[in-house]
C-alpha positions as CSV (number, residue, x, y, z in Angstrom):
1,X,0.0,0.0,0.0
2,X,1.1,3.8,-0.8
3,X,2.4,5.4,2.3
4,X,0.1,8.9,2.3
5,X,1.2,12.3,2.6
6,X,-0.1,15.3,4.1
7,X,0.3,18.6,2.0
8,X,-1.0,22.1,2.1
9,X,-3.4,23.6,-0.5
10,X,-4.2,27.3,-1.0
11,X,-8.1,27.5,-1.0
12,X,-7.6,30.5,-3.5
13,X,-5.4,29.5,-6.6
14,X,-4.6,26.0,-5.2
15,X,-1.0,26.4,-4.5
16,X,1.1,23.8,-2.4
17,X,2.9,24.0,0.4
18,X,4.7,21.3,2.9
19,X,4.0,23.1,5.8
20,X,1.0,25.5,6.8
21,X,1.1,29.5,6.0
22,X,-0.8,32.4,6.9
23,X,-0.1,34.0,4.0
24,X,-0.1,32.4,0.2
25,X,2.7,33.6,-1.4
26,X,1.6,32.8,-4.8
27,X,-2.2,35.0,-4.7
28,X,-1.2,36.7,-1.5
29,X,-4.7,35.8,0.4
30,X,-4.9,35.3,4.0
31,X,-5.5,32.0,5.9
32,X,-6.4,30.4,2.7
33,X,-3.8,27.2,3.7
34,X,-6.4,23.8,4.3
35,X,-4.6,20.6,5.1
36,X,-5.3,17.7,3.0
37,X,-3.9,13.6,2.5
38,X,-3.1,12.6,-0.8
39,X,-0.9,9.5,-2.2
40,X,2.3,9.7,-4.1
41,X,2.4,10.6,-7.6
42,X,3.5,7.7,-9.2
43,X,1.2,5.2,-7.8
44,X,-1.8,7.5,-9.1
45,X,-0.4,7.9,-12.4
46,X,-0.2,3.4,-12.5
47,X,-3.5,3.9,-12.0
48,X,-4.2,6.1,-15.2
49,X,-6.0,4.7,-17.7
50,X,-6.0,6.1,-21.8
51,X,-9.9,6.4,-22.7
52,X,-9.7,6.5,-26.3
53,X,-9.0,3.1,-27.1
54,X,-5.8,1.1,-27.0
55,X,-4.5,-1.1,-24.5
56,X,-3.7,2.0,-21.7
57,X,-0.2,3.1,-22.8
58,X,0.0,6.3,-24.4
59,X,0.7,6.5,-28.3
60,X,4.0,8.5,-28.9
61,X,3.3,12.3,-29.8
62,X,5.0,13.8,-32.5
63,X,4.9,17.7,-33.3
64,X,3.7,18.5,-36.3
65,X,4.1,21.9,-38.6
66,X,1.0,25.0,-38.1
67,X,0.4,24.6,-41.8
68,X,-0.4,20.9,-41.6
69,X,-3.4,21.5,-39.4
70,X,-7.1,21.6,-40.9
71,X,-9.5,24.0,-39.6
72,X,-13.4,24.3,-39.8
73,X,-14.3,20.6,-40.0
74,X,-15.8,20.9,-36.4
75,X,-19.5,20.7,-36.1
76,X,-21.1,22.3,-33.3
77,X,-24.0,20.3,-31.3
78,X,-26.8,22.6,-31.3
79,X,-29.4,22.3,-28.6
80,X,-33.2,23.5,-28.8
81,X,-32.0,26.1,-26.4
82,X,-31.5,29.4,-28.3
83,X,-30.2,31.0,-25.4
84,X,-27.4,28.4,-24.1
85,X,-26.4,28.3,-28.0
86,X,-26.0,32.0,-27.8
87,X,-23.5,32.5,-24.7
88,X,-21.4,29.2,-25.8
89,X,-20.6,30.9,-29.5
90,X,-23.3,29.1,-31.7
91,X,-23.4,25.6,-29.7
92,X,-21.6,23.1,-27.9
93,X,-18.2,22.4,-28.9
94,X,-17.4,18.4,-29.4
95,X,-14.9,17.8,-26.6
96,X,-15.3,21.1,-24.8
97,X,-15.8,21.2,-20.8
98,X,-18.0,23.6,-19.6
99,X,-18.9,24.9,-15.8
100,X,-21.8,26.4,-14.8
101,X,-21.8,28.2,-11.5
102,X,-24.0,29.9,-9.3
103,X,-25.8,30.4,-6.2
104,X,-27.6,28.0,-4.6
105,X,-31.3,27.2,-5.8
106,X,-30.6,29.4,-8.7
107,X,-31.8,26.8,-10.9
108,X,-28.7,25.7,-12.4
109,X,-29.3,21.7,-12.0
110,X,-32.7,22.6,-13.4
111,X,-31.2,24.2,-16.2
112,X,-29.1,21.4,-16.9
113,X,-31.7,18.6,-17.0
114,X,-34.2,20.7,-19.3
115,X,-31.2,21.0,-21.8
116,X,-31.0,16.9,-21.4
117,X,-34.2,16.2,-21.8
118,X,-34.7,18.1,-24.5
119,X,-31.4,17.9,-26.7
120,X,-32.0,15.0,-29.1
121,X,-29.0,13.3,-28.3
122,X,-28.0,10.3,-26.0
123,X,-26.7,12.3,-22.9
124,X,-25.6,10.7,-19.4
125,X,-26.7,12.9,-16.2
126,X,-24.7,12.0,-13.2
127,X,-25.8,13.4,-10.0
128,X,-23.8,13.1,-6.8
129,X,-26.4,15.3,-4.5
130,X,-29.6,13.6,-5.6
131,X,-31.5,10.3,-5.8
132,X,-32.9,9.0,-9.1
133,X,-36.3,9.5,-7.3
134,X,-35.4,13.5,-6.6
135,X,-34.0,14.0,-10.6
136,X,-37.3,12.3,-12.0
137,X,-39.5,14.0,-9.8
138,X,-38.2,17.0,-11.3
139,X,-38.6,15.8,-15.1
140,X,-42.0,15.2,-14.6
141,X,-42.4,19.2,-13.5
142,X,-40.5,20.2,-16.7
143,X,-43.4,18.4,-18.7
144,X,-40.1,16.9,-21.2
145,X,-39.4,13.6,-21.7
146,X,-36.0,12.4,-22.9
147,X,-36.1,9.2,-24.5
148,X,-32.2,9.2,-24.5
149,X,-31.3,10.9,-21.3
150,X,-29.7,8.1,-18.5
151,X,-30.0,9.1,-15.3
152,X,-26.1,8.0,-13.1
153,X,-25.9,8.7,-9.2
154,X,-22.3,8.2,-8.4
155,X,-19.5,10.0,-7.0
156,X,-16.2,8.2,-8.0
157,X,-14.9,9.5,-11.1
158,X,-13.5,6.2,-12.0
159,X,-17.1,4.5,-12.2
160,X,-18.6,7.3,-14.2
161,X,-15.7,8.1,-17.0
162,X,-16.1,3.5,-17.2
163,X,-19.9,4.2,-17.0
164,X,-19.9,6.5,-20.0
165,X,-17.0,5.0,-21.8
166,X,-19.5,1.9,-22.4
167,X,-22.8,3.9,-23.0
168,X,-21.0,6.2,-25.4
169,X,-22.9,9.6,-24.9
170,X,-22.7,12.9,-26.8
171,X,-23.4,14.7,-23.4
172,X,-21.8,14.4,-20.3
173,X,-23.6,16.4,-17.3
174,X,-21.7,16.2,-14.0
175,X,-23.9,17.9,-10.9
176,X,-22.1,18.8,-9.0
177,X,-17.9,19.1,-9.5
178,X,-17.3,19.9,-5.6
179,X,-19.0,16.0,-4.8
180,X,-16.8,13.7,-7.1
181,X,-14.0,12.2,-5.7
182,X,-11.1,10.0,-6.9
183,X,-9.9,7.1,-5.6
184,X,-6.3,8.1,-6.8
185,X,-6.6,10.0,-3.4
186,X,-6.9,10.3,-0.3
187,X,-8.4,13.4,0.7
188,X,-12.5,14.3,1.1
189,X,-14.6,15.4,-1.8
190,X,-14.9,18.9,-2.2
191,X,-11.1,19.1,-1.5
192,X,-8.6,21.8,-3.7
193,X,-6.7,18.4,-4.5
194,X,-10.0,16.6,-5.6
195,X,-11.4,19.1,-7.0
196,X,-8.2,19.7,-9.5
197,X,-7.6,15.8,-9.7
198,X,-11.6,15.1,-10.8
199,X,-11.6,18.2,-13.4
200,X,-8.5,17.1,-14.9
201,X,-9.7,13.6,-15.4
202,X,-12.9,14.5,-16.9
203,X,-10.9,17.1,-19.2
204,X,-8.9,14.5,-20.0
205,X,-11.8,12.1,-21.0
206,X,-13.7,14.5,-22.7
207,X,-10.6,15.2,-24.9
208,X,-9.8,11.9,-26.0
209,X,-13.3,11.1,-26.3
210,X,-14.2,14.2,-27.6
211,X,-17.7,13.8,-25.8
212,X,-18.4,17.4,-24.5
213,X,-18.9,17.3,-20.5
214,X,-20.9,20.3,-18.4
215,X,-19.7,20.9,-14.9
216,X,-22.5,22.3,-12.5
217,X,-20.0,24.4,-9.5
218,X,-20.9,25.4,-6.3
219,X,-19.9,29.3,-5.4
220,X,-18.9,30.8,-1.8
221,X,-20.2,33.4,-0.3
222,X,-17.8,36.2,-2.2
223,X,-19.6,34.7,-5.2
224,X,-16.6,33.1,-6.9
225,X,-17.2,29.4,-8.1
226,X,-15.7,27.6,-5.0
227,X,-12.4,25.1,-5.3
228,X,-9.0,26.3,-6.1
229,X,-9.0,29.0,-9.2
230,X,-7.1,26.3,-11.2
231,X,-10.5,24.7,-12.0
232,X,-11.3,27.8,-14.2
233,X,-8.3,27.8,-15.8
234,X,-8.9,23.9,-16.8
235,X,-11.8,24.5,-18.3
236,X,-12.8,25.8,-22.0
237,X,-15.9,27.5,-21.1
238,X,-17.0,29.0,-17.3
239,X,-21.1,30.3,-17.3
240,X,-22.1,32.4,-14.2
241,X,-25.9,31.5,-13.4
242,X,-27.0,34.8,-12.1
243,X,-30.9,36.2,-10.8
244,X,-32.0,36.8,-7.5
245,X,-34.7,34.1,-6.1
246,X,-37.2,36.2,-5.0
247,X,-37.4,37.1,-8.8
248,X,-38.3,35.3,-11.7
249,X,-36.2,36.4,-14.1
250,X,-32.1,34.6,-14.6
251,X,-29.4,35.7,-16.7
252,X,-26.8,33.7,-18.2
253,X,-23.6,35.2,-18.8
254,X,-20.1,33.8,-20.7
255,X,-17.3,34.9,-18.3
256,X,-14.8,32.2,-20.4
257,X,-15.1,31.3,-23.5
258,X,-12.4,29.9,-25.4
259,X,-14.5,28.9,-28.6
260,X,-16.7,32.3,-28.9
261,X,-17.0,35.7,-27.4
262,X,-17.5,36.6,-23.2
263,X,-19.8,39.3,-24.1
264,X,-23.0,37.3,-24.8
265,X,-26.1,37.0,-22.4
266,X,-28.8,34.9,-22.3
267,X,-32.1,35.7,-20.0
268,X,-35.0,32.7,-18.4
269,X,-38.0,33.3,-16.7
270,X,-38.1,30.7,-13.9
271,X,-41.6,29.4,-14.2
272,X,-43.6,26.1,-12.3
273,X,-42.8,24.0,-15.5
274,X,-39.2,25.0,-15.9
275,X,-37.1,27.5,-16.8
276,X,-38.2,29.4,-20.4
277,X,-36.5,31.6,-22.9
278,X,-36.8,35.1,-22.9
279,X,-36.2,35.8,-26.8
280,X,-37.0,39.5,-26.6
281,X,-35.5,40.8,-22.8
282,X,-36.2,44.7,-23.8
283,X,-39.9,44.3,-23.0
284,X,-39.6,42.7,-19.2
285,X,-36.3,45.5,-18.9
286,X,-38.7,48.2,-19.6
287,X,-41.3,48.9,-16.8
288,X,-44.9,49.6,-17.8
289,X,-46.4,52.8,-15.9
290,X,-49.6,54.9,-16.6
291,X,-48.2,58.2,-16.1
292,X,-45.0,60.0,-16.6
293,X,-42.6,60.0,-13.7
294,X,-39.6,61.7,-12.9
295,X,-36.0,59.9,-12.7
296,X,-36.7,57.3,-15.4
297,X,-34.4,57.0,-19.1
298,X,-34.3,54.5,-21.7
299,X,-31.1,53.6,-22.6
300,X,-29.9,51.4,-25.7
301,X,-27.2,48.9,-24.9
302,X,-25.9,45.9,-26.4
303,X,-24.8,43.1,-24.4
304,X,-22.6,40.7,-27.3
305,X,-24.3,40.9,-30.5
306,X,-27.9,41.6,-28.9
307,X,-29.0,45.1,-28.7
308,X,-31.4,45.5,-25.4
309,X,-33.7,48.5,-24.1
310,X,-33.4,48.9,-20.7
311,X,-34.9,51.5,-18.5
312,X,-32.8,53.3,-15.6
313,X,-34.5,54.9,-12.7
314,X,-32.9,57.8,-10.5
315,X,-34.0,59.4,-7.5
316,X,-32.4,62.7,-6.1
317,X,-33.7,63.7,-2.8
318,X,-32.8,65.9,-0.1
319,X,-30.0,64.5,2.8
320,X,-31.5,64.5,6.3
321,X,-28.3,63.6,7.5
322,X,-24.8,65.6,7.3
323,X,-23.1,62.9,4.5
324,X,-25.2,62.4,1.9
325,X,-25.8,58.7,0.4
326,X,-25.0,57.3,-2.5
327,X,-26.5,53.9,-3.7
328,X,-25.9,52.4,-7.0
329,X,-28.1,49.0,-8.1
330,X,-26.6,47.0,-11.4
331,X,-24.0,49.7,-12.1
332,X,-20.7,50.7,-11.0
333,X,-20.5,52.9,-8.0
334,X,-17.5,55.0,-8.9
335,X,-18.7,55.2,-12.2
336,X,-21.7,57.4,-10.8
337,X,-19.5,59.3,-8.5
338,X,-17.8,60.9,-12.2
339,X,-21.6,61.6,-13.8
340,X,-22.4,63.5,-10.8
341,X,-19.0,65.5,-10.6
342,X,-19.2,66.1,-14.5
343,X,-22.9,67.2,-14.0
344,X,-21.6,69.4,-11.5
345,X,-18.7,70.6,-13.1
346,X,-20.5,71.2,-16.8
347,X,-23.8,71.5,-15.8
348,X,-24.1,73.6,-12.9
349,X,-26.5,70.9,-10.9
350,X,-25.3,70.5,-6.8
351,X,-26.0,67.0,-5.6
352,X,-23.4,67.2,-2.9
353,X,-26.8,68.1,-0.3
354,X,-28.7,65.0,-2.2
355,X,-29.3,61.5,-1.7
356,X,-29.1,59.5,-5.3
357,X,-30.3,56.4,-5.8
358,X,-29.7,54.4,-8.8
359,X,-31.4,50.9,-10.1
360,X,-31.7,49.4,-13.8
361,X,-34.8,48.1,-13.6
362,X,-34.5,43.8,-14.4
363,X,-32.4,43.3,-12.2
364,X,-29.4,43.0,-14.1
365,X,-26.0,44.4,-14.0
366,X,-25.0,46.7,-17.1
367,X,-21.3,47.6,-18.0
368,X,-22.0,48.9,-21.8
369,X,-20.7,52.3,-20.9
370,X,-23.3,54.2,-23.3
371,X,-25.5,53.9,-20.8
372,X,-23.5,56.8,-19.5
373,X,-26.3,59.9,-21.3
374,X,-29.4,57.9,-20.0
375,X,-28.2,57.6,-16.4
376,X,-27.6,61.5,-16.8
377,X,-30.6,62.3,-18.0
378,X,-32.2,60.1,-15.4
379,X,-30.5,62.0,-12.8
380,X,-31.5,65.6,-13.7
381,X,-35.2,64.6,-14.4
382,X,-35.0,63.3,-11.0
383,X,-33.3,66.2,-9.4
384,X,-35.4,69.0,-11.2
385,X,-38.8,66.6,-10.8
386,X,-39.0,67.0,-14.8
387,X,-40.3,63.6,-16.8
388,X,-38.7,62.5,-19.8
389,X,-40.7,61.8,-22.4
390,X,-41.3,58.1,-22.4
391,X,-41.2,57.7,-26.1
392,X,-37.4,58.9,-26.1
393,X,-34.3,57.1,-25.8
394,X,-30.4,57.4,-25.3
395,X,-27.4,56.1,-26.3
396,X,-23.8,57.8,-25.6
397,X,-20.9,57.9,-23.1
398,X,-20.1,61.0,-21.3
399,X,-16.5,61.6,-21.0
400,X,-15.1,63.9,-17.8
401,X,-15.0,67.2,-20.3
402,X,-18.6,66.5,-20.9
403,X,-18.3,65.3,-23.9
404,X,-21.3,62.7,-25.6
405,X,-18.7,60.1,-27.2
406,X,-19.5,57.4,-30.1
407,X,-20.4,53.9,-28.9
408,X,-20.3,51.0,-31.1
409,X,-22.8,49.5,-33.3
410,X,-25.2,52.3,-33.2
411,X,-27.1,51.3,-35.7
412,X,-28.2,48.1,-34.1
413,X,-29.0,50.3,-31.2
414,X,-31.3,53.0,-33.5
415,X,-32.8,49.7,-35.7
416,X,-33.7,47.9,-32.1
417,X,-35.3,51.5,-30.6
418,X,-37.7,52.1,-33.9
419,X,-38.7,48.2,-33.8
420,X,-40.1,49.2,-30.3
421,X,-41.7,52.2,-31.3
422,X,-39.7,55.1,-29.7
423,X,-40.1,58.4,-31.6
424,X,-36.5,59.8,-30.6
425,X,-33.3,58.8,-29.7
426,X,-30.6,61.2,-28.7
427,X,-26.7,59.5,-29.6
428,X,-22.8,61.1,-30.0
429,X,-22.5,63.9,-32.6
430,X,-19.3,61.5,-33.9
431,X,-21.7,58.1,-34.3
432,X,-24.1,60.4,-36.8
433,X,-21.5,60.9,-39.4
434,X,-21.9,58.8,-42.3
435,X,-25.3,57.2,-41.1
436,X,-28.2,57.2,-42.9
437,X,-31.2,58.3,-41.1
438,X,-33.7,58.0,-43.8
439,X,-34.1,54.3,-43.2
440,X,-35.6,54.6,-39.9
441,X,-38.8,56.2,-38.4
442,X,-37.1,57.3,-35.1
443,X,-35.8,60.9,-35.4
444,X,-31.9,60.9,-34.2
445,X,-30.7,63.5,-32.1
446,X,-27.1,64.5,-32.2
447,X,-25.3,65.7,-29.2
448,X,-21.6,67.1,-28.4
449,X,-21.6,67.6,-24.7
450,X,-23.8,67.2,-21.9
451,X,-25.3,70.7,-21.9
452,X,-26.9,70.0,-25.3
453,X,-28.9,67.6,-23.8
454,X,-29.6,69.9,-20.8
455,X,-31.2,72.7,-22.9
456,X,-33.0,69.9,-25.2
457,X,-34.5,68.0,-22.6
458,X,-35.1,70.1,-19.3
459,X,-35.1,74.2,-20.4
């Protein structure tokens, strides 16, 4: 038998370390150091097996030249999911490993099962938290039958890789990472060392295999997905599963993608029968009201390749107390702090005796930065108790001069404001050259600086 070894593991970036330290020198975070037992090297790499075929020894590599290698002959697997097809690039990559993360009862395992029950594909689910009973309990609330989908509650990586190494899926879903375990060692599941040691086995399979694999992660309380930050480094693909439970509404977001873009989104509606596709997210982003009301903008942002309406909502009130407050909701902080000081500054409006309160209404987090002119106009309509029009719309970032600067794809922005009926939209002076307005039924406005918009909007 192997004679076991303790060693050290940073919780952090999973850095080792004979002996226990306060401080990892590698990410420099505090008390990060967990003690863990693990078996020599060599006896878990006997152990090793080669899953794509062979009797276990590994072939001999051999470089070969960049020209010799052909492109384009992989086909993506496309899944009836538009908005998972969106975030991964077009579909899932053929020997891709993927991780989904995000807080718990989010709805990520539900999530997961919908796409294998409805993906028309032979896909193996392996669950390490819940009975067979639990997982077809919750297929019969989705209302979807999967004819192809094979149901696995294990925990040892060895028995699942053999398990689907004879049943020959095209899916692999693993809930959760952070509950398999290895017997190479030692240590308890949810480990750094198991956690690294399982994802690099099933990265491994899926590679030689090339059967694509989805990892469901667990996240701590700082909201990073939990294990060592190896495991996103491992992976080709890493999904953040975001929404609040008290609300409906979830948002899929790309934060690693190494086969597509990171700046995709895709939006559910958690619902009794499942989760459902939100194809056209500018409607539920834009609140529906009687009356005009003060503090409220439209802005026109693009998250990816998807241009979305969403409405921002101000309020400017008096401080009771000596410091005022300032509270931001979905958008950066100290971005705010520089509108106010530029509104100040060009403008001539005080809000240093205000409370401001900012929200984007959904629920969702924006960092398209020409968002910038509708959060300013949100903020003096709030301020001077002036409604804006709610058939107008902005789109422009405001530089510290008080400048309106271009953003990009503007036209996307304008085509996506006049599908949704608003009669004007105000944009950068620099996006307008060159841009043919006759094509569209919105009138544009053209702006410079920020005190255009101030004798435009609110003389």
């Amino acid at each position: 038998m192997a004679k076991a070894k303790t060693i050290f593991f940073c919780s952090s970036c999973g850095a080792s370390s004979p002996k226990w330290l306060g401080k990892c020198p590698h990410c420099g975070e505090w008390n990060t150091y967990q003690e863990e037992i693990i078996q020599k090297e060599t006896v878990a790499e006997e152990k090793r097996r080669s899953w794509a075929g062979g009797n276990g020894k590994q072939d001999a590599v051999k470089a070969i030249p960049l020209q010799q290698i052909q492109t384009g002959g992989t086909q993506r697997l496309g899944t009836p999911d538009g908005e998972l097809n969106r975030v991964l690039g077009g579909g899932i990559v053929p020997g891709s490993l993927v991780l989904i993360g995000g807080q718990p009862g989010i709805g990520k395992s539900t999530l997961m099962l919908q796409i294998a029950l409805q993906t028309p594909v032979k896909v193996l689910y392996v669950s390490g938290e819940e009975s067979e009973e639990q997982i077809k309990m919750r297929a019969d609330r989705l209302s979807a039958v999967g004819s192809e989908c094979f149901i696995l509650t294990e925990t040892n990586t060895s028995k699942i890789l053999q398990q689907a190494q004879d049943l020959q899926p095209q899916l692999l879903v693993v809930d959760s990472i952070q509950t398999m375990s290895t017997p190479h060692l030692d240590s308890a599941p949810g480990g750094v060392s198991q956690v690294r040691e399982c994802a690099a086995e099933l990265l491994r399979f899926a590679k030689e295999t090339n059967i694509p694999i989805f990892l469901i992660g667990h996240i701590n309380k700082e909201g990073d997905i939990a294990g060592p930050k190896l495991l996103e480094h491992i992976v080709d693909c890493v999904l953040q599963f975001e929404g609040d439970r008290h609300n409906t509404y979830r948002i899929l977001r790309t934060l690693k993608n190494r086969f597509g873009s990171t700046d995709e989104m895709g939006i559910y509606e958690m619902q009794s029968s499942g989760l459902r596709e939100v194809s056209n997210p500018s409607e539920l982003l834009l609140s529906q009201k009687d009356e005009e009301l003060s503090g409220c903008a439209v802005a026109a942002t693009m998250e990816g390749m998807r241009p979305m309406l969403i409405e921002t909502q101000a309020l400017v009130s008096k401080s009771v107390y000596g410091t005022p407050q300032r509270s931001a909701t979905g958008f950066d902080m100290r971005r705010l702090q520089m509108l106010l000081a530029v509104l100040e500054k060009r403008c001539g409006y005080f809000f240093s005796m205000n409370d401001v309160f900012l929200n984007i209404a959904g629920g969702i987090r924006v960092e398209d930065p020409a968002i910038d002119l509708s959060i300013v106009a949100s903020l003096i309509s709030s301020l001077q108790d002036v409604s804006v029009p709610s058939d107008v719309c902005f789109a422009g970032e405001v530089g510290l001069s008080g400048e309106i600067r271009a953003v990009n794809r503007i036209e996307q922005r304008i085509a996506e404001a006049d599908r949704l009926g608003f009669k004007e939209i105000y944009i950068s002076r620099y996006n307008a050259k060159g841009l043919d307005l006759k094509k569209y039924g919105i009138r544009v406005m053209a702006l410079g600086k920020v005190e255009e918009l101030k004798r435009a909007l609110f003389s």
